[in-house]
C-alpha positions in Angstrom: 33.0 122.5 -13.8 34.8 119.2 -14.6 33.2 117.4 -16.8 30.9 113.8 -16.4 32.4 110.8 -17.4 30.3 107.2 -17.7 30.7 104.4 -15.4 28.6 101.3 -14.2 26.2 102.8 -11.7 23.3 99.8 -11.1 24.0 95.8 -11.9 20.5 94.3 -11.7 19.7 90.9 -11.4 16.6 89.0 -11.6 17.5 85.2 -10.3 16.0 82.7 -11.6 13.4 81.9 -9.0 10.6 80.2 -10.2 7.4 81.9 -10.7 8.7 83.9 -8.4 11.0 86.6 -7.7 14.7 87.1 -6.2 16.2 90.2 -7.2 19.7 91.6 -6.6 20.5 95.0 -6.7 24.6 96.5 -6.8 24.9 99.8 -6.7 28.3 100.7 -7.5 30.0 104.2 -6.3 33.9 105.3 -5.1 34.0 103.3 -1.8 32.6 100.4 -2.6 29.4 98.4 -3.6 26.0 98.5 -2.1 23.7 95.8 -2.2 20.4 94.7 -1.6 18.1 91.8 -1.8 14.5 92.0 -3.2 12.4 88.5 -2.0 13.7 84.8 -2.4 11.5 83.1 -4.5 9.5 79.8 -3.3 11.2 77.2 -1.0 12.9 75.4 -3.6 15.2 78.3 -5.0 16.9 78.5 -1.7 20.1 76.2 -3.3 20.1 78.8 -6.6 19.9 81.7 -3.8 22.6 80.2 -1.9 24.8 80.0 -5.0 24.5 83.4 -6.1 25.1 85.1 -2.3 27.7 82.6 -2.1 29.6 84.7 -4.6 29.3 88.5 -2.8 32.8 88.6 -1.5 33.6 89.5 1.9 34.6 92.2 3.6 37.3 93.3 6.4 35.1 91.3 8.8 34.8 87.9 6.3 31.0 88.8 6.2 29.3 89.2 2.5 26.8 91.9 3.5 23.6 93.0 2.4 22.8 96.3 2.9 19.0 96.1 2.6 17.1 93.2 2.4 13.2 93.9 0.9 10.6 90.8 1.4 8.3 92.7 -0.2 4.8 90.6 0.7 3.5 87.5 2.1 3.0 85.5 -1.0 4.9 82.0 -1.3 6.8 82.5 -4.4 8.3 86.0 -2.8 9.0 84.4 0.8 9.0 81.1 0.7 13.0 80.9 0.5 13.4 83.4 3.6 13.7 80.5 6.2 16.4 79.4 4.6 18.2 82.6 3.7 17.8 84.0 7.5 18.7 80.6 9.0 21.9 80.4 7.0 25.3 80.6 9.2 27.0 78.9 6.3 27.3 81.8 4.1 28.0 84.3 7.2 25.9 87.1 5.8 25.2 90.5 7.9 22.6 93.0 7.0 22.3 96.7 7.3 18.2 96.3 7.1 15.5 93.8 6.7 12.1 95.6 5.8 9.2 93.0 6.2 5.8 94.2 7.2 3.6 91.8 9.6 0.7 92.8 12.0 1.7 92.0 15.7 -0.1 89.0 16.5 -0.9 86.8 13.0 -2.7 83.4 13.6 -1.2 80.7 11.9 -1.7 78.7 9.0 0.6 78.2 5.7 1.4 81.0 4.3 0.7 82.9 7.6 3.0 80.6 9.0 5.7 81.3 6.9 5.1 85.4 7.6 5.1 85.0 11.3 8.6 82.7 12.0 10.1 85.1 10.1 8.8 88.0 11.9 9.4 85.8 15.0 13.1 85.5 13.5 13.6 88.9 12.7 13.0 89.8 16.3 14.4 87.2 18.1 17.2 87.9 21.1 19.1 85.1 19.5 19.4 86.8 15.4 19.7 90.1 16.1 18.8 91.4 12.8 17.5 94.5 12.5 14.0 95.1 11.3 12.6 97.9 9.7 15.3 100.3 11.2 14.8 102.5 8.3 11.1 103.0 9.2 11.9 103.1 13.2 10.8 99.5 13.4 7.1 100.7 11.8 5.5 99.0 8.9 7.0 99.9 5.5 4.2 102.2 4.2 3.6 105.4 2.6 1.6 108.1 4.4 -2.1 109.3 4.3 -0.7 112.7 3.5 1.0 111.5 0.2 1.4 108.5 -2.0 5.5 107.9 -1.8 8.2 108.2 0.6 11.9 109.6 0.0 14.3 107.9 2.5 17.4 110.2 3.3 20.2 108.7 1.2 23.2 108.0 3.3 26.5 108.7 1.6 27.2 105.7 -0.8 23.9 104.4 -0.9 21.2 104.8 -3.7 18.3 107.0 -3.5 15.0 105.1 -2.6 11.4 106.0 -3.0 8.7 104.0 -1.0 5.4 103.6 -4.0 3.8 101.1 -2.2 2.4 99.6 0.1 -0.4 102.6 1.3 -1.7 102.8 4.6 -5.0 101.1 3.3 -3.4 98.2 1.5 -1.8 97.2 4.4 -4.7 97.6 6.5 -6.7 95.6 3.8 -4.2 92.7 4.5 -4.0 92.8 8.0 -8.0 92.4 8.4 -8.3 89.0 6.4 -4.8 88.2 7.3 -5.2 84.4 8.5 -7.9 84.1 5.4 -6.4 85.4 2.7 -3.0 83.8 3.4 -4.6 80.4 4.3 -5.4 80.1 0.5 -2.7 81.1 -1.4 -2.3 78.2 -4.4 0.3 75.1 -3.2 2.8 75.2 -6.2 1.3 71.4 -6.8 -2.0 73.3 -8.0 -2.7 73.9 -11.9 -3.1 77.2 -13.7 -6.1 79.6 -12.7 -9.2 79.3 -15.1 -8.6 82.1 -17.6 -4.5 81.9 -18.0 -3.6 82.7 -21.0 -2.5 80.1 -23.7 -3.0 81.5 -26.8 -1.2 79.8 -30.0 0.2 82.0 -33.1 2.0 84.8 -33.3 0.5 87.3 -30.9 -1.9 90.4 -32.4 0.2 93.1 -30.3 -3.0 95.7 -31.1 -5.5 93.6 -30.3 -4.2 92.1 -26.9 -3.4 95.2 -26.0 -6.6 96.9 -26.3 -8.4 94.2 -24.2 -9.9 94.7 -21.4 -8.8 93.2 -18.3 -10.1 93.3 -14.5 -7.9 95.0 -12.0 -5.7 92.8 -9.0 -7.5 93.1 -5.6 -5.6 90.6 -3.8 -4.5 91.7 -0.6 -1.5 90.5 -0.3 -0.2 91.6 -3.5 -1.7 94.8 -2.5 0.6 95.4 0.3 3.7 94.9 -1.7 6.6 97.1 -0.8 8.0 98.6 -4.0 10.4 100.9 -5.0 12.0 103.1 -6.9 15.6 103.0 -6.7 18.2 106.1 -8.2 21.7 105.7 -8.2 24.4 107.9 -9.9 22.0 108.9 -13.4 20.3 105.2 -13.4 17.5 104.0 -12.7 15.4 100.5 -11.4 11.4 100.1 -10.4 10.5 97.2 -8.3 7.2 96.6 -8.6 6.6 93.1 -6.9 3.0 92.8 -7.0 1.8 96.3 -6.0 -1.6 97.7 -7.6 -1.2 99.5 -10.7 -3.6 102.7 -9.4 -1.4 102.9 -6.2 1.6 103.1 -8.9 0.5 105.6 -11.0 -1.0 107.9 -8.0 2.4 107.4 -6.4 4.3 107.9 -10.1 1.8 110.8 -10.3 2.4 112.9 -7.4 6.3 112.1 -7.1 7.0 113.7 -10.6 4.4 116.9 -9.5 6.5 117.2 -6.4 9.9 116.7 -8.6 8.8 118.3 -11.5 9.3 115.5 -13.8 7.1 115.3 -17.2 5.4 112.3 -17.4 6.1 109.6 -18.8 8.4 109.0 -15.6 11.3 107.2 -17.5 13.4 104.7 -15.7 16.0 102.6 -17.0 14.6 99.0 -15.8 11.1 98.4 -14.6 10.6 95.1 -13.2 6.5 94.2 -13.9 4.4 93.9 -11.5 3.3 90.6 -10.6 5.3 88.6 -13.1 3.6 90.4 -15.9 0.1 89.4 -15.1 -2.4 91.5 -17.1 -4.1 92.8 -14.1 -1.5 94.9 -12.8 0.6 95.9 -15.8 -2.0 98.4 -17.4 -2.4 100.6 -19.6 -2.4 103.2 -17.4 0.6 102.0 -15.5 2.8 101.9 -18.7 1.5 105.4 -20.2 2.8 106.8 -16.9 6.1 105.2 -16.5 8.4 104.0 -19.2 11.9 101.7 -18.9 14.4 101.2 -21.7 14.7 97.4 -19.8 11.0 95.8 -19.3 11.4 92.9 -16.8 9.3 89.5 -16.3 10.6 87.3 -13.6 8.8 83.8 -13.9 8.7 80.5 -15.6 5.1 80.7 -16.0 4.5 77.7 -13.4 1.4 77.7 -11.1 -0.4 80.9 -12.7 0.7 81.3 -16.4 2.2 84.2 -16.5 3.2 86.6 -18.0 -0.3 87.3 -19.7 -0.2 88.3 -23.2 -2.4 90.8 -22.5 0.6 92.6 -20.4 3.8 92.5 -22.8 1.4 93.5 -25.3 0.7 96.8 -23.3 4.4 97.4 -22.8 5.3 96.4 -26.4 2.6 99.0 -27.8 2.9 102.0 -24.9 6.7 101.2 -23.3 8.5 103.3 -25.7 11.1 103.5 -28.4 13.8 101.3 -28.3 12.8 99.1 -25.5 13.8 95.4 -24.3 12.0 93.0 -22.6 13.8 90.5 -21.1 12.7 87.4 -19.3 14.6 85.0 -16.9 13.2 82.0 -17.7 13.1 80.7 -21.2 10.0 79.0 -21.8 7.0 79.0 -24.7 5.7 82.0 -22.7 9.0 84.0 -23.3 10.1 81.9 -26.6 6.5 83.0 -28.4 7.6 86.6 -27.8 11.3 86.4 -28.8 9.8 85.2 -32.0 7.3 87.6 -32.9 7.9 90.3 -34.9 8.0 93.1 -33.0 10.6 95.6 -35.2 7.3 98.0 -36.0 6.8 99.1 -32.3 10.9 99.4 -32.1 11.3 96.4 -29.0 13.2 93.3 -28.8 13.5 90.9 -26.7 16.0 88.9 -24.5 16.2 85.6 -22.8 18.4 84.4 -20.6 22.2 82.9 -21.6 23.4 79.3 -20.5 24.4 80.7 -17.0 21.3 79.3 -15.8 21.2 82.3 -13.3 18.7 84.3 -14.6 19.3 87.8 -16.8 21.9 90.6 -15.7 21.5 94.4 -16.8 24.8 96.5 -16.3 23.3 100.2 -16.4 25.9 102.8 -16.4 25.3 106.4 -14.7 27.4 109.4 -14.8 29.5 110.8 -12.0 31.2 113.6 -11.4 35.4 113.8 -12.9 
């Protein structure tokens, strides 16, 4: 049998979005690259979003194509920037899939304004897109049956695993659609009561022991995340899914797989931009990353809690990084901790000013 030999397998990029996220995905293999698009932060990140797709190159048919493009919920600072990316003709983009998830007939307000013309846009006779073609043009959700979903892989592409949404999540949403949606935060709001701000070095043990209440939003309950495999690596994207519907899904993949947990990934992208309520103990005993992501700048709801990097400093493993794409007091306090006793460092974006990039290499066959 010839033997393996190393090679880049996964590029991962986590934008600089805001307090959002906009995450880029390459998946590298023999006949070219595969792409996909995870959210596009708030409105204003639609310039630094343009930038960065400005730079796919084009194919045979001068189109820079996305293979599969994930908004993964109806939250601002995940979809707020979709308007702009769909309307686009500038940039001549093509897409192999959109997966969005809306109930037929949302009323209208804000944020449920912003779900519905892109639904509207996605199935409009005029931008043929295609929606949800992976799913038959049915929500994005795992079954009753079982907490994941395995896609067939089509030759090229990377292996994906549906962990969230679950059929009750979604349903959640879709009863207090107009509600919930109606009072998301405006980004001019301040901080929620209870943000973290704590001064000093942090107390790794003690935050990490404290107790925190779980996430129950619905919107961030209906999150579409994944786990992606290509070529020997490895990438979870969490958005803002529930940390029980992670570990039941983590939980039940690895029984079907036979994978002892921890399930170990090469980059984990935290849920909800690190917020304490959904990066849990729990979550972080059952699956662990060599690369721990936060994507925010720790506007609007100060995050990433301490609470959270704590867990993942104490419980995410040897030799693990955490790396942040905004530096700010949030992601400077860490970087200057020490954190040498639990073996994890930490890294902060470079003068790009697009965010952090993680190469990860796989192994193919000779």
């Amino acid at each position: 049998m010839a033997p393996s030999k190393i090679h880049p397998a996964i590029r991962f990029e986590a934008l600089p979005a805001s307090y959002g996220d906009a995450l880029l995905v390459t998946c590298t293999g023999p006949s070219g690259d595969w792409r996909m698009l995870v959210d596009t932060g708030p409105d204003e990140c639609w310039p630094m979003l343009k930038k960065r797709l400005a730079g796919i190159p084009v194919n045979a048919e001068g189109r820079r194509h996305i293979d599969l493009a994930v908004i993964s919920h109806i939250d601002h600072d995940h979809i707020g920037a979709a308007q702009g990316l769909f309307n686009d003709r500038s940039l001549n983009l093509s897409y192999g899939d959109v997966w969005f998830n809306a109930p037929p007939r949302p009323p209208m307000s804000r944020g449920v304004a912003e779900g519905h013309s892109l639904a509207t846009l996605l199935g409009a006779e005029h931008t043929p897109l295609p929606w949800n073609r992976a799913w038959r043009g049915k929500n994005v959700v795992t079954t009753e049956e079982q907490p994941f979903v395995e896609l067939p892989t089509e030759p090229g592409a990377p292996r994906l695993t549906l962990l969230s949404p679950t059929p009750a999540t979604l349903a959640t949403l879709f009863k207090v659609w107009a509600k919930e949606l109606a009072r998301l935060r405006l980004p001019d709001q301040p901080p929620p009561v209870g943000a973290s701000r704590e001064a000093g070095p942090p107390d790794v043990e003690a935050l990490a022991e404290r107790a925190s209440a779980l996430d129950h939003a619905p919107a961030n309950g209906s999150s579409i995340a994944l786990l992606v495999e290509h070529a020997g690596a490895s990438v979870l994207l969490a958005a803002d899914a529930y940390a029980p519907v992670l570990v039941e899904a983590l939980e039940a993949l690895a029984a079907r797989r036979g994978v002892t947990l921890p399930w170990k990934v090469d980059v984990f992208k935290l849920s909800h931009h690190g917020s304490r309520a959904n990066v849990t103990t729990d979550l972080i005993r059952t699956v662990q990353a060599t690369h721990y992501v936060v994507s925010t700048n720790g506007a609007i709801f100060g995050h990433p809690n301490d609470e959270a990097i704590a867990r993942v400093v104490k419980h995410g493993g040897p030799a693990a990084t955490l790396w942040f794409n905004h530096a700010n007091e949030r992601s400077a306090r860490w970087a200057a901790a020490d954190l040498r006793p639990y073996g994890c460092s930490v890294n902060q974006p470079g003068a790009s000013g697009m965010g952090v990039t993680i190469t990860l290499a796989g192994n193919v066959a000779a």
